[in-house]
C-alpha positions as CSV (number, residue, x, y, z in Angstrom):
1,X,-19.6,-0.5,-63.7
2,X,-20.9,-0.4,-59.8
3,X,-19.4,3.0,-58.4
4,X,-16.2,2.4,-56.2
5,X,-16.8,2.6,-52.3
6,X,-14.5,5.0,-50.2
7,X,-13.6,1.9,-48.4
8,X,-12.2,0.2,-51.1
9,X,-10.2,2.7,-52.5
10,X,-7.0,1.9,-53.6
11,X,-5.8,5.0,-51.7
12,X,-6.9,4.5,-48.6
13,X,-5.2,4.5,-45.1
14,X,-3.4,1.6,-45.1
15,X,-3.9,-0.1,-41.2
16,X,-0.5,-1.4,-40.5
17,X,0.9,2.1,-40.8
18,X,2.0,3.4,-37.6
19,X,0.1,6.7,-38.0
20,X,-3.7,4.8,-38.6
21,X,-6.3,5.8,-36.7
22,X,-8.7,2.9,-35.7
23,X,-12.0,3.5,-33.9
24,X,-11.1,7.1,-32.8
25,X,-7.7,5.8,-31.4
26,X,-4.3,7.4,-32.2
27,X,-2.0,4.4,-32.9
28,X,1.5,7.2,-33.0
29,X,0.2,8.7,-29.9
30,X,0.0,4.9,-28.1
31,X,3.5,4.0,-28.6
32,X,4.8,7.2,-28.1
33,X,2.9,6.9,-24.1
34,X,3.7,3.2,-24.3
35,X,7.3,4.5,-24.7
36,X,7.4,6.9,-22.5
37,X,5.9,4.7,-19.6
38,X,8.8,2.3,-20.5
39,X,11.5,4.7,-20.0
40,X,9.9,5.6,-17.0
41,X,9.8,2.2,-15.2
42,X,13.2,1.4,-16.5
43,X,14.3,4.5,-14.7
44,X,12.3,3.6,-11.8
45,X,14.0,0.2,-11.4
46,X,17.5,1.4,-12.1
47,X,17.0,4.2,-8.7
48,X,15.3,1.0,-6.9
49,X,18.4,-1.0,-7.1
50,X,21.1,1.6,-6.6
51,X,19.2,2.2,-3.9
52,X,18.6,-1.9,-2.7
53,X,22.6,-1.6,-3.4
54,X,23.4,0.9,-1.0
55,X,21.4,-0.6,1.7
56,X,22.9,-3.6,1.5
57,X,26.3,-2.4,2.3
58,X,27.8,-2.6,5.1
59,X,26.8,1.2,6.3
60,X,25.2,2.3,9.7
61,X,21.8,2.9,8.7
62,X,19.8,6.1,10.9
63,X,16.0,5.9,10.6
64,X,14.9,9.5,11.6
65,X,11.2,8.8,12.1
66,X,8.3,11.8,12.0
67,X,5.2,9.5,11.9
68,X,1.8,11.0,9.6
69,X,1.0,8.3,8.5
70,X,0.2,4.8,10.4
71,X,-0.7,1.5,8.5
72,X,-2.6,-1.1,10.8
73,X,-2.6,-5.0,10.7
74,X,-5.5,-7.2,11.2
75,X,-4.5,-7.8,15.0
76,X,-4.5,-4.1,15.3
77,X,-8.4,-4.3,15.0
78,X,-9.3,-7.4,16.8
79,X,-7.1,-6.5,20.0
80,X,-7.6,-3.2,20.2
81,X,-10.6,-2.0,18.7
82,X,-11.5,1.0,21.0
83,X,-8.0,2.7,20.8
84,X,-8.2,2.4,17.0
85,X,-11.7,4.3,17.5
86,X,-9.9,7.0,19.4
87,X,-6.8,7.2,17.5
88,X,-9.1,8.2,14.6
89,X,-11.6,10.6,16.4
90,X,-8.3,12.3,17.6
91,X,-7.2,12.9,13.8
92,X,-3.3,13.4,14.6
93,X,-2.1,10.7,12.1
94,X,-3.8,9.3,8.3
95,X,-4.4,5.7,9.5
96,X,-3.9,3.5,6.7
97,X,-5.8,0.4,6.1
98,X,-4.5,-2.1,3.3
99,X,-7.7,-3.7,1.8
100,X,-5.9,-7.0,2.3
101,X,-7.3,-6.2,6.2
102,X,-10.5,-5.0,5.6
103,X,-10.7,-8.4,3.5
104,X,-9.1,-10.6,6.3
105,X,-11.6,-8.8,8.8
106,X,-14.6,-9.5,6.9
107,X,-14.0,-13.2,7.0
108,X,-13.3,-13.7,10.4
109,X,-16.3,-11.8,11.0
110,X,-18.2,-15.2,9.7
111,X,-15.6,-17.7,10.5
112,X,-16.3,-20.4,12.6
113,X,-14.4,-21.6,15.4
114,X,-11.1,-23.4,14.8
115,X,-9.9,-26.9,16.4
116,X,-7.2,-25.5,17.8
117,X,-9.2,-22.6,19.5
118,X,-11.0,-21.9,22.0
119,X,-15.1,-21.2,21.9
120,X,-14.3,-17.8,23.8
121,X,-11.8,-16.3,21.9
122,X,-13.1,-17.4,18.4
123,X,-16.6,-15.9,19.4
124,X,-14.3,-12.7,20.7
125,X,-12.4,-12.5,17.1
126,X,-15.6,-12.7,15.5
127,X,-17.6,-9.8,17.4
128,X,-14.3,-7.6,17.2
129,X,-13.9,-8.2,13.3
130,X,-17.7,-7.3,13.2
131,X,-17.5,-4.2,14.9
132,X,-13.9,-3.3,13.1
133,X,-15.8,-3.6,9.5
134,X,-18.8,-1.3,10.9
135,X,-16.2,1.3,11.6
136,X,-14.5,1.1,8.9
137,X,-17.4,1.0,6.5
138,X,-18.6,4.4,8.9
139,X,-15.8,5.8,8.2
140,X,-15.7,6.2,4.1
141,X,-19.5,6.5,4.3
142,X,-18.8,10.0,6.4
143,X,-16.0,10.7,3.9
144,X,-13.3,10.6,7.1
145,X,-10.3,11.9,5.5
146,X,-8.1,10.9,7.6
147,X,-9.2,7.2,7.3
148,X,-7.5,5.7,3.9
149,X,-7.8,2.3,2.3
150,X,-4.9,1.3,0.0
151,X,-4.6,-1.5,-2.1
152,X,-0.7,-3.5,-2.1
153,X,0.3,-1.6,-5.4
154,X,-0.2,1.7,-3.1
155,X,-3.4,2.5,-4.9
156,X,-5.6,5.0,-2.7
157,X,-9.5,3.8,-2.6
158,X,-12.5,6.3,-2.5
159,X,-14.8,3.8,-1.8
160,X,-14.6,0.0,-0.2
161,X,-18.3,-0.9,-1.3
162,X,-16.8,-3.8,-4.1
163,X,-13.5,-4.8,-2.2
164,X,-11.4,-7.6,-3.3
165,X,-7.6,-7.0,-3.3
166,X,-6.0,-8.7,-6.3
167,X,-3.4,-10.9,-5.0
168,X,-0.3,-11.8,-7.1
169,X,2.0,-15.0,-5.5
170,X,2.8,-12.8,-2.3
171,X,1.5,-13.6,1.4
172,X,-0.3,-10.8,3.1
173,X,2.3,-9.6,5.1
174,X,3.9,-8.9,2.1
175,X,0.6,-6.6,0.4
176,X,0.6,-4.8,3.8
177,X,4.6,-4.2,3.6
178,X,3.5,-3.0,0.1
179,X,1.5,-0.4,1.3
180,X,4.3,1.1,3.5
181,X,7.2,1.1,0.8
182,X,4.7,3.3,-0.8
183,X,6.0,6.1,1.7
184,X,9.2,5.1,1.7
185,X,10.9,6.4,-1.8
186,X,14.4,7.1,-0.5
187,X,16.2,9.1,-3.1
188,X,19.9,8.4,-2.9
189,X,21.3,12.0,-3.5
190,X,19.1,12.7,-0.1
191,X,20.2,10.3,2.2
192,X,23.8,9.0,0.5
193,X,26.1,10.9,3.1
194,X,29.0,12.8,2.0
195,X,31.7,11.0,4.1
196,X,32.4,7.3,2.3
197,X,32.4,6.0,5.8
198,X,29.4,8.1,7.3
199,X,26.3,6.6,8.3
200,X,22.8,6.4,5.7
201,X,20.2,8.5,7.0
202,X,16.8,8.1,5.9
203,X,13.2,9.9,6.6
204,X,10.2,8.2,7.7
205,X,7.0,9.1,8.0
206,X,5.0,6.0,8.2
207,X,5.1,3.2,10.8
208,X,3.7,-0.2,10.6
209,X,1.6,-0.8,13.8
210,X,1.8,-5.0,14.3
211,X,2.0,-7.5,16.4
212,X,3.0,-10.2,14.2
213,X,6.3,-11.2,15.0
214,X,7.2,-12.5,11.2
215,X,5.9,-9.4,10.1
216,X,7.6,-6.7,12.2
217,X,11.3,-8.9,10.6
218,X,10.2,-8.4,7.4
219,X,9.4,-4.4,8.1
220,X,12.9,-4.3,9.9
221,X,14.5,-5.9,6.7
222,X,13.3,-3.0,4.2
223,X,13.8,-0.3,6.8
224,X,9.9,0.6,7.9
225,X,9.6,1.4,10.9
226,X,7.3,-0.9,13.1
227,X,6.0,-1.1,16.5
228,X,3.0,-2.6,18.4
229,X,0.7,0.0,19.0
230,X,1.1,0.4,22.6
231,X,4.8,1.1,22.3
232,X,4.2,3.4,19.0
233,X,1.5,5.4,21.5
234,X,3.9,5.8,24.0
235,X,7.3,6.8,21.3
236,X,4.8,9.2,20.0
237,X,3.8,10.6,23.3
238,X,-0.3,10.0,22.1
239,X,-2.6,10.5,25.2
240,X,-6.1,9.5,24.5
């Protein structure tokens, strides 16, 4: 008779046993990680909504703000270009861009004009959104460490040589909120005060620099602090 294969040995590993190894993978060390990472997201949304809970009492919320880290809107490059330049040579805060921007900035920097716009400022969008994606594209290519690109999900980017952000069904405003909750984990034992009528006091250290007017509500709403950047300069007592 032909000699038996090792294969097809009646004693083999059988594959649908939770302990099989298949192509150099542990299949009881996968669902022990997958469980793990389960428990952890479950405990992550149960803190998220005693938190969301809280807030949305009827408490007087304080916002202590200690700004490090500033996250910028598209506007923030096209209007004022030069101060962003300055505001990053000067190295006092990590300025933030969500790739969202850096993505909205690299079309207008080939858009054509639009019908309800004028030759003069469309041709002035274009040439500032030009020169914003030069400096940006500077900036990671010197390795500024101060200078940080973040996807929505709060992902940190070492490089912005293949950007495309990954949009789920959420407007941009919302991906650039997403990259400010990211520095605003409030831990209820921290900020719950002691006295049932006392007022909630959390810590910032991020601001959302906008002048979109829809955006800066929806900031406001999850308690990020926003201003337009020449108000946050002069809050934050920045000479340049």
């Amino acid at each position: 008779s032909e000699p038996t294969s090792p294969l097809s040995n009646s004693n083999s590993t059988d594959q649908s046993s939770p302990d099989t190894i298949i192509n150099g993978i542990d299949m009881k060390e996968l669902k022990l990680k997958k469980r793990q990472l389960e428990h952890q997201l479950a405990e992550k949304q149960k803190q998220e909504q005693v938190v969301k809970d809280i807030l949305n009492t009827s408490r007087l919320i304080e916002i202590e703000v200690i700004p490090r880290f500033i996250v910028l809107d598209t506007n923030c490059f096209v209007n004022y270009l030069p101060i962003i330049f300055k505001l990053i040579r000067q190295g006092r805060f990590i300025i933030i861009i969500p790739l969202i921007v850096i993505c909205e900035l690299d079309k207008l920097s080939v858009t054509t004009i639009a019908d309800d716009d004028s030759y003069e400022h469309a041709e002035m969008v274009r040439r500032q959104s030009i020169q914003a994606v030069k400096m940006i594209e500077e900036c990671f290519a010197s390795k500024e460490r101060r200078v940080q690109a973040m996807t929505g999900e709060g992902t940190v980017l070492d490089s912005i040589q293949f950007r495309n952000e990954v949009k789920k069904n959420e407007s941009n405003d919302d991906t650039i909120l997403g990259c400010c909750l990211k520095y605003c984990r409030d831990n209820p034992r921290e900020f719950f005060p002691q006295n049932k009528d006392g007022a909630i006091r959390l810590h910032r250290e991020v601001v959302l620099i906008t002048d979109d007017r829809n955006l800066r509500l929806k900031a406001q709403a999850r308690n990020v602090p926003v201003k337009d950047l020449t108000k946050f300069l002069e809050l934050a007592q920045v000479v340049l």
